[in-house]
N, C-alpha and C positions, 0 to 999 in steps of 0.2 A: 785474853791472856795467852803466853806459851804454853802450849800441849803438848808434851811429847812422852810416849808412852809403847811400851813393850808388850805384844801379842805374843806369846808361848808358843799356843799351836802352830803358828807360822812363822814365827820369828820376824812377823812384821811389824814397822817401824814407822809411830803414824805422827804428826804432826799438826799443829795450828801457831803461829807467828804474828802479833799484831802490831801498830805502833804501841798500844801500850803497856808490854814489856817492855822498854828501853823511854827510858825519861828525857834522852837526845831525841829519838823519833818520835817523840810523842811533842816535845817543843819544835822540831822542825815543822810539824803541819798546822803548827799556828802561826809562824810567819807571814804567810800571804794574809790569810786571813787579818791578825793582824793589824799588816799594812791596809789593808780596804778597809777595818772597820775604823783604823785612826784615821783614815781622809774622812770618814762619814763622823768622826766625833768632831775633829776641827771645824768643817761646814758647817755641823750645828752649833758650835762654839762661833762660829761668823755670824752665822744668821740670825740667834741669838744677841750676838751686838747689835747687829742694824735693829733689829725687833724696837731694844731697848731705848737708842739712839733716838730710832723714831718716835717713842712714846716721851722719851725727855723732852722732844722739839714738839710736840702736842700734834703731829701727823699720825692721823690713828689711819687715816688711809692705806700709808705708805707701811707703817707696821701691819695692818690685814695684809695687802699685795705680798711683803717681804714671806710672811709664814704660809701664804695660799701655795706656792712652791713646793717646798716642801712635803705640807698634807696632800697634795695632788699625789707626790709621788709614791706616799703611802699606799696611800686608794690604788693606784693603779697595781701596784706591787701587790694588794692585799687581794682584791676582784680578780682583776683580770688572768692570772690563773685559773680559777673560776668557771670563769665568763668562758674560756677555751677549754676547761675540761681535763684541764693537767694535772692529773691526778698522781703522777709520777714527779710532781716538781721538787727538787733539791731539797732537802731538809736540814739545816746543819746542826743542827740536834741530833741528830743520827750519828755522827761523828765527833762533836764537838761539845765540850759543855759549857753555859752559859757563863759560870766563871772564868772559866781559863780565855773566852772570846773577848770578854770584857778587861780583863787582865791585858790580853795583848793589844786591845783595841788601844788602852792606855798608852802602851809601851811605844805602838806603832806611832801613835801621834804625836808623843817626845820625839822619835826617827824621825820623821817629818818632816820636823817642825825646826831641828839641830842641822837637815841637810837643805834645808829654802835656807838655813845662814850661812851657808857652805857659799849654794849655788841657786842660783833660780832649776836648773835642770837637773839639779843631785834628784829632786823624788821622785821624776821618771827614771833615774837609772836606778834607784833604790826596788823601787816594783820589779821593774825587769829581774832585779839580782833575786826576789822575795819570789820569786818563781820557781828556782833552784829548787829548795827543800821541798816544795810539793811535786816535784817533779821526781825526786826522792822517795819519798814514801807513798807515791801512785798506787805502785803496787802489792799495801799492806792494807789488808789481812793477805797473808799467804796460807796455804796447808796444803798439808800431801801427804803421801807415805811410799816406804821401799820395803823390798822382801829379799834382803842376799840371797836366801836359796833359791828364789823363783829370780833372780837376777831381774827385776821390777824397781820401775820409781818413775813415780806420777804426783805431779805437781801440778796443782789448781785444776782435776779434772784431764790434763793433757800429761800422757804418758809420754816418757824422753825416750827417744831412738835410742838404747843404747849403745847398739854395733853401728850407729853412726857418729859416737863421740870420739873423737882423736885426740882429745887434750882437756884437758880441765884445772881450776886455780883454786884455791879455797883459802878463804881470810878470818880468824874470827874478829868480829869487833862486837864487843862488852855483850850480850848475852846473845848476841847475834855468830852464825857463820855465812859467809856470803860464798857461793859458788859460781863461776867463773864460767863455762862449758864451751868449747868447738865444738865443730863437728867438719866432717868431712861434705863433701860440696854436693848441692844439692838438699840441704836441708833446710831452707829459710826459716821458716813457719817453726820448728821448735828455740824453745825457752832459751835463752841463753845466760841467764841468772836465774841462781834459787837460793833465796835466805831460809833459811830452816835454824831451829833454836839452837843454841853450843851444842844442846847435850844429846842430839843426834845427827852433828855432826863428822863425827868419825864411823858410824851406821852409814850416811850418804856418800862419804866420801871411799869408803871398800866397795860399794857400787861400781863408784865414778873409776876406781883404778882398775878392777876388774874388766870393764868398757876398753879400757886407756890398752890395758896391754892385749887384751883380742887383735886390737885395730891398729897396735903399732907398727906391724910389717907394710901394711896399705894406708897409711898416713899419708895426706894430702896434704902439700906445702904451695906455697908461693914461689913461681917460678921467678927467673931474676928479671925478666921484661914486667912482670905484674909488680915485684918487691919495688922494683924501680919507681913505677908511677904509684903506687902509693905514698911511697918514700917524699917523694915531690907534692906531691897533696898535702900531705900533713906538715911539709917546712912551709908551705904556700899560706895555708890556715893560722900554721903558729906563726907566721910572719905579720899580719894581717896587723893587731897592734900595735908594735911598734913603726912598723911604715906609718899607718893613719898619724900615731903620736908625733913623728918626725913631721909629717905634710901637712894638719891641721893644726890652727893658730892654739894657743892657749885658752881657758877657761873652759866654753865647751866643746870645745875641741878636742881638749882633753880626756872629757869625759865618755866622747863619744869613743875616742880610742881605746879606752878601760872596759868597756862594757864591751867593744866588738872585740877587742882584743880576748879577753873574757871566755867570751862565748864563742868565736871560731877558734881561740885556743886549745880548747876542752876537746874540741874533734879532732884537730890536728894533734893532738897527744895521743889520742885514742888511733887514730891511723899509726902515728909512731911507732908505737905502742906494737899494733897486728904486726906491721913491717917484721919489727923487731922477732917476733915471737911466731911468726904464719910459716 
């Protein structure tokens, strides 16, 4: 759950953020999920027919064979962990609960099952797009904390260069604030987004501006040979869809234009986007 809470003696400012504060981020990381668990309810909605089919037609052979499948992959999925000593392996219990898996596992299979009527190729682009929101909330649980007077703020363990931030954005969305951060060149390796709860976001963000006007005189920009080539990158990537859509025939052609267009659109924004703003 959101933590965020006021030290006295130091006027620090601590924090914890998870998906489940927010009932958006909390249904976002069951999309993928899901999507995989309705291909695995369908399959067994299949396999299940043949099972059946076979035992109507008095092949009891052919119904063992059809569910030997299956149970195999149990067994391997259940042992072989095991058998390797992977004591670290995935749990999604740990993340997930059994109702809400089962829930989307549903939902996923109606998606399915509405896009194989669409297109034979809609539920490979369906997965592709069911990737999005776990890509999204990767990074949650977040926590951290800031100290205005010690000019401090440390996010998952890694402390933010302050006299190297030149710029910073801040957005709230519903119990969330997202922050945004540059930094002047040479700083890879630090954080460039921090969601932190609403309600210490304007504690982060007197950080962030206190940073902002130290380093406003030595502000590092995009020169116009650099502005240029990114500028070209990112019309080249948001180009990318609609070329394909133009060049390839209809049906999946289409589709393949949606999803590339899609996804190199989203970078080619984001370069835009820097041009615009560097």
């Amino acid at each position: 759950m959101s933590d965020a809470h006021l030290e006295p003696q130091t006027a620090a400012v601590s924090w914890r953020y998870d998906v489940t504060d927010s009932r958006l981020l909390l249904a976002c990381t069951y999309v993928l999920p899901g999507i995989l668990g309705g291909g695995v309810l369908l399959a067994s909605l299949f396999v299940g027919t043949l099972v059946l089919d076979a035992l109507r037609a008095g092949d009891i052979g052919r119904a063992v064979g059809v569910l030997a499948v299956p149970v195999l992959a149990l067994l391997v999925r259940r042992y072989v962990p095991a058998l390797l000593d992977a004591t670290d392996a995935f749990d999604p219990t740990d993340r997930y609960s059994l109702g809400g898996l089962a829930a989307s596992s549903v939902v996923g299979a109606a998606a399915i099952f509405a896009s194989l009527r669409i297109d034979p190729a809609a539920p490979f682009v369906l997965f592709a797009v069911s990737w999005i929101p776990m890509v999204l909330t990767a990074g949650l649980p977040t926590e951290g904390h800031t100290t205005p007077e010690a000019d401090t703020l440390v996010v998952d363990g890694s402390r933010i260069p302050l006299d190297a931030v030149d710029g910073y954005r801040t957005v709230a969305v519903g119990g969330a604030g997202v922050c945004w951060l540059s930094y002047a060149r040479g700083v890879p390796r630090a954080p460039r987004v921090v969601v932190v709860p609403r309600a210490t976001l304007d504690s982060v963000r007197a950080v962030l501006e206190d940073a902002e006007n130290r380093t406003e005189e030595g502000k590092s920009t995009l020169g116009g040979a650099e502005r240029a080539v990114v500028v070209a990158f990112g019309l080249g990537l948001v180009a990318v869809g609609p070329v394909l859509w133009l060049l390839l025939p209809p049906g999946d052609g289409a589709l393949v234009a949606l999803y590339a267009g899609s996804l190199f659109g989203l970078f080619g924004l984001v370069l835009l986007w820097h041009a615009a703003t560097g």
